[in-house]
C-alpha positions in Angstrom: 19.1 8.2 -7.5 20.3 5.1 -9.0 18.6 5.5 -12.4 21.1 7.2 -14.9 21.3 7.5 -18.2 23.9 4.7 -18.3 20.8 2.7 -16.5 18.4 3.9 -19.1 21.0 2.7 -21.9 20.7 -0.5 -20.7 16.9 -1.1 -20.4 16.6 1.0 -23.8 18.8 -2.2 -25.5 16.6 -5.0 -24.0 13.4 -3.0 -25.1 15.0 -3.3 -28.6 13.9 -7.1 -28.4 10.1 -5.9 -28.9 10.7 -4.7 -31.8 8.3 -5.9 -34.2 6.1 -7.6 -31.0 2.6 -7.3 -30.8 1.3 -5.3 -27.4 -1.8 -7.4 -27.2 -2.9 -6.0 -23.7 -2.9 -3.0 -21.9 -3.6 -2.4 -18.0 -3.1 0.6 -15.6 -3.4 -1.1 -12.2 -2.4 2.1 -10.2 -2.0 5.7 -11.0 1.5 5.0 -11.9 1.9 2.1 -13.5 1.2 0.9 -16.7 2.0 -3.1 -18.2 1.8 -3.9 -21.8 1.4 -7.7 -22.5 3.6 -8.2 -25.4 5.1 -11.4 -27.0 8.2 -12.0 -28.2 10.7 -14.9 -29.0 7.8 -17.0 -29.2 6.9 -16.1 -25.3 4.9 -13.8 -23.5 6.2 -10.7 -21.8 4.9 -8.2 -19.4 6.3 -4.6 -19.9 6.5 -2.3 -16.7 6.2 1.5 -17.5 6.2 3.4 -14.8 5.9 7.2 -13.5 6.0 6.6 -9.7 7.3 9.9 -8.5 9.9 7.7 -5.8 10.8 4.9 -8.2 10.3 5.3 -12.0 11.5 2.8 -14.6 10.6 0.7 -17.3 11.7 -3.0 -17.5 9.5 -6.5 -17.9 8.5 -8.2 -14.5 7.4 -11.4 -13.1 4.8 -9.9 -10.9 1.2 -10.2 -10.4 -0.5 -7.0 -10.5 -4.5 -6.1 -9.4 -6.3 -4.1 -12.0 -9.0 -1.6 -10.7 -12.4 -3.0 -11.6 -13.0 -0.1 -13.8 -9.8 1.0 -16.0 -8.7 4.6 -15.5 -9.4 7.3 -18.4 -5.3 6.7 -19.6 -5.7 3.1 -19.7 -8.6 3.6 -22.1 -7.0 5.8 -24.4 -3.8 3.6 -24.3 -5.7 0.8 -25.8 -7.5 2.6 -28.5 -4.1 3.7 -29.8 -1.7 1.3 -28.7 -3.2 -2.7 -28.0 -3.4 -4.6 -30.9 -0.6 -2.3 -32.2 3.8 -3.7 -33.3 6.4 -2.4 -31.6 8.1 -0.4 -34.8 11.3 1.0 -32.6 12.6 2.3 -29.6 15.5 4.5 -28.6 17.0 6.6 -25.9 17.2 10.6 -25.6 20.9 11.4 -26.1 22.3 9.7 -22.7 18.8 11.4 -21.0 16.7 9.3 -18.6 14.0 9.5 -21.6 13.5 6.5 -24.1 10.6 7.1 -27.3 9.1 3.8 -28.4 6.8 4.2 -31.8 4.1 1.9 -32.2 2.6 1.3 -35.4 -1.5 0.5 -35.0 -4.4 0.0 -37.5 -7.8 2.0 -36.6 -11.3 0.5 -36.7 -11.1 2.0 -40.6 -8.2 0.4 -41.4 -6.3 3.1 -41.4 -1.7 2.6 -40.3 -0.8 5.1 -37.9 2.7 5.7 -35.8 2.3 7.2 -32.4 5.6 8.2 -30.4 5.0 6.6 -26.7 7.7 9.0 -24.3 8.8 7.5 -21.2 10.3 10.3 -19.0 12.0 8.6 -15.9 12.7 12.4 -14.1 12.4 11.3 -10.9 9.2 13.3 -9.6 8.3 14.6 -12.8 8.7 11.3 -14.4 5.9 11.0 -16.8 4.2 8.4 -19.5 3.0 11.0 -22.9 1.5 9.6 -25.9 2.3 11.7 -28.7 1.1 11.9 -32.4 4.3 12.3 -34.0 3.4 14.0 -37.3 1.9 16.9 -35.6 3.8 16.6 -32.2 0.6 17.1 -30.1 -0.1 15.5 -26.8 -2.9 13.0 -26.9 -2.5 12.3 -23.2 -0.1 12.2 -20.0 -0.5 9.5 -17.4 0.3 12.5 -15.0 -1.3 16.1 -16.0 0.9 19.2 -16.4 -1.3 22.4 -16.0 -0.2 25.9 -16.7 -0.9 26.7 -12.6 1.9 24.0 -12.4 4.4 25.1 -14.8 4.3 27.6 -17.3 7.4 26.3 -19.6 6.0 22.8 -20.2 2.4 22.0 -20.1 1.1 18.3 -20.5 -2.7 18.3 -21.1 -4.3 16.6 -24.6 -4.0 19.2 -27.4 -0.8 20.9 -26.4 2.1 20.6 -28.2 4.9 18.5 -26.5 8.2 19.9 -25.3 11.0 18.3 -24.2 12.3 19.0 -20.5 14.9 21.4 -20.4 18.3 20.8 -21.6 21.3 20.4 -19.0 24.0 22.0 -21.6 26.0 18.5 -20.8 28.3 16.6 -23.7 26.8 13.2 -24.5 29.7 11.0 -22.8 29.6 8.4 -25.9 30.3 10.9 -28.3 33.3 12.6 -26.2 37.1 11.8 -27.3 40.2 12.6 -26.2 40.5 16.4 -27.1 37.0 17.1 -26.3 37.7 15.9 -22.7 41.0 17.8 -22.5 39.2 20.7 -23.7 36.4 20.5 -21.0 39.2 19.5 -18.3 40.8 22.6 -19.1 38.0 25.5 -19.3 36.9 24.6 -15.5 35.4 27.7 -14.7 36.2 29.5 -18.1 40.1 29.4 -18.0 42.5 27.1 -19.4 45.0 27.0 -17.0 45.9 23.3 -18.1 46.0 20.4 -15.4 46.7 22.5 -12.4 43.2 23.9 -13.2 41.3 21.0 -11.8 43.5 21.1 -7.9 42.7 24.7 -8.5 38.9 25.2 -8.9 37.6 21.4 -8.1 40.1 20.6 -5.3 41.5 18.0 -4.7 39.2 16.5 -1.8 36.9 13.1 -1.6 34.6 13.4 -4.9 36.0 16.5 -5.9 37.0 15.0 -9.4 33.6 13.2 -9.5 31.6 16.2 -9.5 33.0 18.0 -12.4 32.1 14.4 -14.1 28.4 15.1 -14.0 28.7 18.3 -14.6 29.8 18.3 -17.7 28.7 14.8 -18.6 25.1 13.9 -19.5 23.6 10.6 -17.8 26.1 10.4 -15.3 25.2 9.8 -12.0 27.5 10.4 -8.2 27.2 6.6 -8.1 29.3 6.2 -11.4 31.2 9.3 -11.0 32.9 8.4 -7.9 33.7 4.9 -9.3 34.9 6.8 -12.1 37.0 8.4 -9.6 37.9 5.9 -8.0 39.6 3.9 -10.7 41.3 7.0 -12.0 43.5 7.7 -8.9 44.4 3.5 -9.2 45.7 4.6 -12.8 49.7 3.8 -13.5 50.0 7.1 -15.8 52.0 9.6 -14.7 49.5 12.4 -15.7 46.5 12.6 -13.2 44.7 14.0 -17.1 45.9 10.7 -18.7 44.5 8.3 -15.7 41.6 10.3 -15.7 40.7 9.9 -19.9 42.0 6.1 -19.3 39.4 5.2 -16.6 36.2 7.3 -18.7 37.0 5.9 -22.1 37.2 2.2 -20.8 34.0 2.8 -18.8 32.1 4.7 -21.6 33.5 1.9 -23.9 31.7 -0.6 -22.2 28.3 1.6 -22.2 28.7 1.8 -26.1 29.3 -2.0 -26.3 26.6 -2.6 -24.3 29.0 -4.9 -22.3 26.6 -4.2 -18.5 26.9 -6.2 -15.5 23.8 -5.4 -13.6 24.5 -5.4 -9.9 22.7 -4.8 -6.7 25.2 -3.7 -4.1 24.8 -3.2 0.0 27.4 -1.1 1.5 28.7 -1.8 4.7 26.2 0.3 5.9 23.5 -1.4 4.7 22.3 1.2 2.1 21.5 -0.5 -1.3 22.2 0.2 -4.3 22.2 -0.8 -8.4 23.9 0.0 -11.3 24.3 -1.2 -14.9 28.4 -1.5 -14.4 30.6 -2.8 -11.7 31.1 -0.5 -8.1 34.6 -1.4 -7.1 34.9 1.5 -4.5 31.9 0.5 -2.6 33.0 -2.4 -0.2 30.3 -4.5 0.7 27.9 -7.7 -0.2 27.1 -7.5 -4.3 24.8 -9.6 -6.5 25.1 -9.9 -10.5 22.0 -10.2 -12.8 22.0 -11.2 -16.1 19.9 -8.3 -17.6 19.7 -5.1 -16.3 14.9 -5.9 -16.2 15.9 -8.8 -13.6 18.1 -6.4 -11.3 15.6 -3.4 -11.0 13.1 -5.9 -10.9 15.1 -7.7 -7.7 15.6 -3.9 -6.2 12.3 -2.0 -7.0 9.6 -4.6 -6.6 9.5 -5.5 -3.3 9.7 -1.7 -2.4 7.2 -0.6 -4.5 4.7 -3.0 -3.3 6.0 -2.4 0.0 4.9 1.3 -0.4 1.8 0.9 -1.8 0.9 -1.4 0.7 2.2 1.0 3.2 0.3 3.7 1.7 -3.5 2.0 1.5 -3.2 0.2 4.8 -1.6 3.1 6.4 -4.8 5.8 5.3 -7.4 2.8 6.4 -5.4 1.9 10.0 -4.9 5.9 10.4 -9.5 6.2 10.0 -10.2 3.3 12.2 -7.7 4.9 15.2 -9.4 7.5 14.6 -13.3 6.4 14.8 -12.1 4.6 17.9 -10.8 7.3 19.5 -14.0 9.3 18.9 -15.7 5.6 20.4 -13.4 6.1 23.5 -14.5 9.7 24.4 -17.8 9.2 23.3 -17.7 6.3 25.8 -16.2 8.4 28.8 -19.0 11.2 28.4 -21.6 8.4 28.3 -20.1 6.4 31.4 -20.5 10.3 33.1 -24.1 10.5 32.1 -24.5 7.0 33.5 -22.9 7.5 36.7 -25.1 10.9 37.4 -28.6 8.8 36.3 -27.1 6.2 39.3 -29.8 8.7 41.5 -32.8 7.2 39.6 -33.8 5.4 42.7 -33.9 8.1 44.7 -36.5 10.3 43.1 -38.6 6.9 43.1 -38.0 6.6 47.0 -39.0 10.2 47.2 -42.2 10.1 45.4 -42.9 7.0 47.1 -42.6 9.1 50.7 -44.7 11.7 49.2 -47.4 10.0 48.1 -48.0 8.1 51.4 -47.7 11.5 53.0 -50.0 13.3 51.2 -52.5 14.3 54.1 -49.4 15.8 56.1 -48.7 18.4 52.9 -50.1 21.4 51.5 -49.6 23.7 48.5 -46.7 26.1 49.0 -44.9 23.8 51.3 -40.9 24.0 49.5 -39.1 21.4 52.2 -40.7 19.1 54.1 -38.6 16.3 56.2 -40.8 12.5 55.9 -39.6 9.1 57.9 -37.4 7.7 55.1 -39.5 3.8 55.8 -36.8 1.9 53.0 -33.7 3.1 55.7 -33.0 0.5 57.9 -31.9 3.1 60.9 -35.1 4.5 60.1 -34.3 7.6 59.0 -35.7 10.9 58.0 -35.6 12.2 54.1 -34.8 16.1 53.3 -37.4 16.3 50.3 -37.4 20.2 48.4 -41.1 21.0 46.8 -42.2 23.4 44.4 -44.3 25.4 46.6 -46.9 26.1 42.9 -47.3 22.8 42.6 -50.2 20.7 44.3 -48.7 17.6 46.9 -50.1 15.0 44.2 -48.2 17.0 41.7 -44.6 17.6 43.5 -44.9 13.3 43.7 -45.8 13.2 40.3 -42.4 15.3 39.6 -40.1 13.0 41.5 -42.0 9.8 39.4 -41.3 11.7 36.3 -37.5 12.7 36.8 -37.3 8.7 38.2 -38.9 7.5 34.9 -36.5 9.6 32.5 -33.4 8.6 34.8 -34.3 5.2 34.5 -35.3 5.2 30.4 -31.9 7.1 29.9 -29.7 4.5 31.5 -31.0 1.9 29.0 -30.4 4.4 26.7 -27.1 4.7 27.3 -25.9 1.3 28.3 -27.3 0.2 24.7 -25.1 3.3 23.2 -22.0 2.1 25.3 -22.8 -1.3 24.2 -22.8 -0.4 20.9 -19.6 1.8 21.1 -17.4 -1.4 22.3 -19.3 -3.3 19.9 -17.7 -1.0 17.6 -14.3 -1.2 18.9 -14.2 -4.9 18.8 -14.8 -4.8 15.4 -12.3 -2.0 14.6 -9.5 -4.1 16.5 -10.6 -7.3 14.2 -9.8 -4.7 11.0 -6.9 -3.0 12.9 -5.6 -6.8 13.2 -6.0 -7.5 9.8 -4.3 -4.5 8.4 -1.4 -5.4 9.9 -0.8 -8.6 8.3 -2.6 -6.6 4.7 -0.7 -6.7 1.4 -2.6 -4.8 -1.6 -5.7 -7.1 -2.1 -6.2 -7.4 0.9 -6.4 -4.1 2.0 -8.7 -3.4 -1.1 -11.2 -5.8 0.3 -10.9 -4.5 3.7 -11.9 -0.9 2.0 -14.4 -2.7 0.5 -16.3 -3.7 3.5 -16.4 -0.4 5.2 -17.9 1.1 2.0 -20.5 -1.7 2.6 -20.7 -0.6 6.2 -21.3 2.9 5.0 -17.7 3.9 6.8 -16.0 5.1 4.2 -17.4 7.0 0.9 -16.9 5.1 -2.5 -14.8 7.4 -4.1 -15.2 5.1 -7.1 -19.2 4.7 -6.9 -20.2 5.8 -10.2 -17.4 3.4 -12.3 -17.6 0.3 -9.8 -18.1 -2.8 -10.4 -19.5 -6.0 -8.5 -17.5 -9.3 -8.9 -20.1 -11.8 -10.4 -19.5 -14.2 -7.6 -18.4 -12.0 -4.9 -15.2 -13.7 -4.2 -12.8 -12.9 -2.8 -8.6 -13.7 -2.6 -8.3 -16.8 -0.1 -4.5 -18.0 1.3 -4.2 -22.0 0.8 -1.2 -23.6 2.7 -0.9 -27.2 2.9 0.3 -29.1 5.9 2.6 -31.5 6.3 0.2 -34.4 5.6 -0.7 -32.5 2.1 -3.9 -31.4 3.3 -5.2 -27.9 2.5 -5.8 -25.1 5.0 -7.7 -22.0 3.9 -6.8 -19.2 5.9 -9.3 -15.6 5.8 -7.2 -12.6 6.4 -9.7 -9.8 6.5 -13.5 -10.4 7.0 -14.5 -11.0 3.5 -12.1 -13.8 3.0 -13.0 -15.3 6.8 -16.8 -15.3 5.7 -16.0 -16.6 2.5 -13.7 -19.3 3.9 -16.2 -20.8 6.6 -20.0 -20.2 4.8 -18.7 -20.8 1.2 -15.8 -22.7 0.6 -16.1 -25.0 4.3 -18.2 -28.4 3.9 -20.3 -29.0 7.0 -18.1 -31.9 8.2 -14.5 -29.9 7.6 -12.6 -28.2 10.7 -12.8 -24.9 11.7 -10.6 -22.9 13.8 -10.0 -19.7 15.5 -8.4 -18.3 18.3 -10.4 -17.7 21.3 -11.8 -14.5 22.2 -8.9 -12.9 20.4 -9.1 -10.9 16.8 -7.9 -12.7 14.5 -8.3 -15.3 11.0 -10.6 -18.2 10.5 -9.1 -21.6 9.2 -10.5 -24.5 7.7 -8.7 -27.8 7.4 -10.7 -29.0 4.2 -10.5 -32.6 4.9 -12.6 -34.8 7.1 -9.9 -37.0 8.2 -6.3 -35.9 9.7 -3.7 -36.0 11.9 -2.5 -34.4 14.8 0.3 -32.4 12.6 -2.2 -31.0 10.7 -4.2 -30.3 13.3 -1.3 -28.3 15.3 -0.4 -26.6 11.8 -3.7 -25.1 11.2 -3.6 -24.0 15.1 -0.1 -22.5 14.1 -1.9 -20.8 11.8 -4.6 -19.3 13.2 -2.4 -18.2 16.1 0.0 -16.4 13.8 -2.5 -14.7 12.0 -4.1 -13.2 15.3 -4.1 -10.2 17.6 -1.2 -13.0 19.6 0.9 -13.1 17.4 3.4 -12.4 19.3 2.0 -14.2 23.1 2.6 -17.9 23.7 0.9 -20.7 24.3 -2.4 -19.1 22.2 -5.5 -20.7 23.1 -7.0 -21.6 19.6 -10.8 -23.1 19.1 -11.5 -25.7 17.0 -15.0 -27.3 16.0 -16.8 -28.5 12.8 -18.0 -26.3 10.3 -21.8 -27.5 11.1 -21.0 -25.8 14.5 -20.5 -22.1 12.9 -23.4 -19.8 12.0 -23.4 -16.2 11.6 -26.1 -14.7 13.2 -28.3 -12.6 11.4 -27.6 -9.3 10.5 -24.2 -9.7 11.9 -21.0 -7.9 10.5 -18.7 -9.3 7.8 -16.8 -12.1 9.5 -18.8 -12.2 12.6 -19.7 -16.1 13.4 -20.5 -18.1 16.4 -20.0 -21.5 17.5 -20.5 -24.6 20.1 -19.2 -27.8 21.2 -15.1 -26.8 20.4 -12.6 -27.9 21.8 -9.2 -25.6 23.2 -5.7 -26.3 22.3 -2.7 -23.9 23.1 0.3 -23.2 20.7 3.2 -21.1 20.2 3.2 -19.3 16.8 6.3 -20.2 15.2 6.9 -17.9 12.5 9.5 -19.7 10.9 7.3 -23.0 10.8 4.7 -20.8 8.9 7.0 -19.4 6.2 8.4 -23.1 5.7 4.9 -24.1 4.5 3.6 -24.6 1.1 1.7 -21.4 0.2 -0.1 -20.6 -2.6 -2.6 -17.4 -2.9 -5.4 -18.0 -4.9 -8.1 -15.6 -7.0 -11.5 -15.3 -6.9 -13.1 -18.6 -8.2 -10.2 -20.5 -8.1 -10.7 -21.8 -4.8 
């Protein structure tokens, strides 16, 4: 892991700036995450706190984040104790990945109170506690700690909060020259001077780096080996010398605070950031000017990346699987289908029977009849049920014709129904593809309304007041606005809310994919053939050439009643073909817009 304690020394010294800043909001917008709004040098700031198991850390972000409509039980208690509250001070565990920040808060009575907010960035047992300091008791965990769990350190309201173990390990800012001999020389208990290290660390690649973090608090393998690294390039004769020389004159720069965040790739692609230089890493580097900005540059994108991963990959993962269960359901069905193709038969036969009534008698169980609907004029092997009266045995063969024929509707409907089905689970299949977080919300969203997928979240949900939802606006080249839907919510919304009746509407024909409107009644042909780019792009062809793509006025698109989300219909289009140019779409003006702001 990237995140050390030198790391954690960095973001602890620009949290110092809120200090004395008011955290006027508080929102949890996942399980993980928690942002305080704060202000500070006369500007607003949004804090990121998080406990994600795979990438923890606290710094302030640009982002936009999606609150749940309902804010979780942590959230709740947050603000009681914490919004409205100063920043009084923060400060970092020893060289731990821990920092405590105390906010100071009045109460509905009036009444100034301190509470000790503990960030633990432990990889996955990272945790966010709120603590009462004066008594030390837990008032809540963003992640829960039961004794089944772990029987040293329990994080559940009303306990009594203990730190995570201890790693034995000297602070490295507090180390000087003889402490370092001193550790250098009781490797494995014995003093047996320099010769001790060749002796029981070796003298192979990151040999030297490993005894760093053992010893050494807040040191990561990243920074050891650097450490290393600029210790064999040392002039001293002594490899102890070179070796004190390149830790004080890194540790020096920790204490000074003098960081130059850096995201590094490596030749073999494999990123990675720290809050001082990597010289023994050969590859592309980038500086930042505060450590927030760098893990900001290297986390975000790959924490949205997951969660989107995560939420479109559990929805994509249920739809394969109801269509599945749709194709199976359709093969046994297409079987039934295939043995009612007889239905005609029995008709013929109690056709044959009837007309031949005066040539039978009961307890006949064959008889052989003319067959009069074969050409060759045949005869018709016909088996009776030699208890049953003539009138009766015909009566049989009309029944089992009657049933054969009632079940094939039956079952063309249900087939019918099934690739119905389908189609709409490749439209959402589609859709997921192209999903980020919102999206992917409002796609869950619409199978609860389906009744596909249980509303986990039923009893705290709630409505939008207008029902809107996110809509993608990209503006051509003639600065006119195209809408684009990317799941069925934001295609229905799109062309029966936001669409006048004389706008243009587009989509690509008889292929899954988004509708587009071209809000303007008068164009060119370049806008014309960027919307088409558009709606080709953001299809099931993505990939194809020369897309056919429909295009019509609005007043041409209904939705028929009692149709699914998305589901529209139209007349008097027109056909273009184009060749989605993925590069022409990221090149255009793109702005994503909220609910109502359409």
């Amino acid at each position: 892991m990237s995140l050390d304690g030198i790391v954690t020394r960095a973001l602890t010294h620009e949290l110092e700036q809120t200090v004395s800043a008011r955290i006027h909001k508080i929102h949890q917008p996942s399980p993980h995450d928690v942002i305080f709004h704060v202000r500070f040098g006369g500007a607003n700031h949004k804090l990121l706190i998080s406990a994600n198991p795979t990438y923890p850390r606290v710094h302030f972000t640009e982002q936009t984040f999606s609150n749940p409509a309902e804010p979780p039980m942590f959230c709740m208690l947050m603000r009681k104790y914490c919004e409205g509250g100063f920043v009084e001070r923060v400060e970092q565990v020893g060289m731990e990945r821990i920092i405590h920040m105390y906010i100071r808060q009045r109460d509905e009575l009036g009444d100034e109170s301190v509470k000790k907010l503990i960030i633990e960035l432990t990889g996955r047992h990272s945790n966010i506690i709120l603590v009462d300091p004066a008594t030390n008791q837990i008032i809540d965990g963003i992640h829960h700690v039961t004794p089944s769990i772990s029987s040293y350190r329990i994080v559940m309201p009303g306990f009594g909060y203990v730190e995570p173990p201890e790693q034995q390990k000297a602070n490295p800012l507090e180390v000087d020259f003889e402490t370092f001999e001193e550790l250098w020389q009781q490797t494995d208990g014995e003093a047996h001077g320099e010769a001790d290290i060749s002796t029981h660390i070796g003298d192979g690649p990151n040999q030297l780096a490993k005894w760093l973090v053992q010893h050494m608090s807040g040191i990561s393998p990243r920074i050891a080996n650097e450490w290393q690294y600029r210790a064999e390039q040392g002039m001293a004769e002594s490899r102890l010398t070179r070796s004190w020389n390149a830790f004080h004159a890194l540790m020096e720069s920790v204490r000074l605070h003098q960081y130059v965040p850096t995201i590094l790739e490596d030749e073999a692609e494999k990123v990675y950031f720290s809050a001082l230089p990597i010289t023994h890493i050969q590859g592309k580097s980038t500086q930042y000017e505060a450590m927030s900005t760098c893990m900001e540059a290297f986390y975000g994108e790959k924490a949205i990346r997951d969660m989107v991963k995560q939420r479109v990959g559990d929805l994509t993962r249920f739809l394969q699987q109801e269509r599945v269960k749709n194709e199976k359901k359709l093969k046994k069905l297409q079987e039934t289908l295939d043995e009612a193709q007889d239905a005609d038969k029995y008709r013929i036969m109690g056709e044959l029977l009837f007309a031949s009534l005066h040539q039978l008698k009961r307890g006949d169980s064959t008889v052989e009849l003319v067959n009069y609907y074969d050409e060759n004029g045949g005869t018709m092997h016909i088996t009776l049920d030699p208890l049953l009266h003539p009138s009766d045995n015909a009566q049989r063969y009309f029944k089992k014709y009657n049933k054969a024929k009632n079940s094939m509707q039956v079952v063309e409907e249900q087939m019918a129904a099934a690739r119905k089905e389908n189609d709409y689970y490749d439209i959402l299949l589609q859709q997921l593809s192209e999903a980020n977080v919102q999206d992917a919300q409002e796609i869950r969203e619409e199978l609860i309304e389906q009744g596909l997928v249980r509303d986990r979240d039923r009893k705290s949900r709630r409505k939008k007041k207008d029902g809107r939802p996110t809509v993608y606006c990209y503006t051509s080249s003639e600065g006119i606005p195209l809408y684009v839907g990317k799941n069925n919510k934001q295609n229905e919304y799109v062309t029966t809310k936001l669409a006048n009746a004389n706008d243009t509407w587009l989509h690509t024909k008889d292929i899954p994919g988004s509708h587009v409107v071209i809000r303007s009644e008068q164009f060119g042909d370049s806008t014309l053939e960027e919307a088409a780019q558009l709606a080709a792009y953001f299809s099931q062809a993505k990939h194809s050439s020369q897309v056919p793509v429909d295009y019509t006025l609005v007043r041409h698109v209904r939705k028929p009643n009692g149709a699914k989300p998305g589901f529209v219909i139209y007349e008097r289009q027109k056909t273009l073909y184009i060749t989605p140019d993925a590069q022409r779409i990221a090149s255009m003006p793109f702005q994503m817009k909220q609910s109502g702001n359409a």
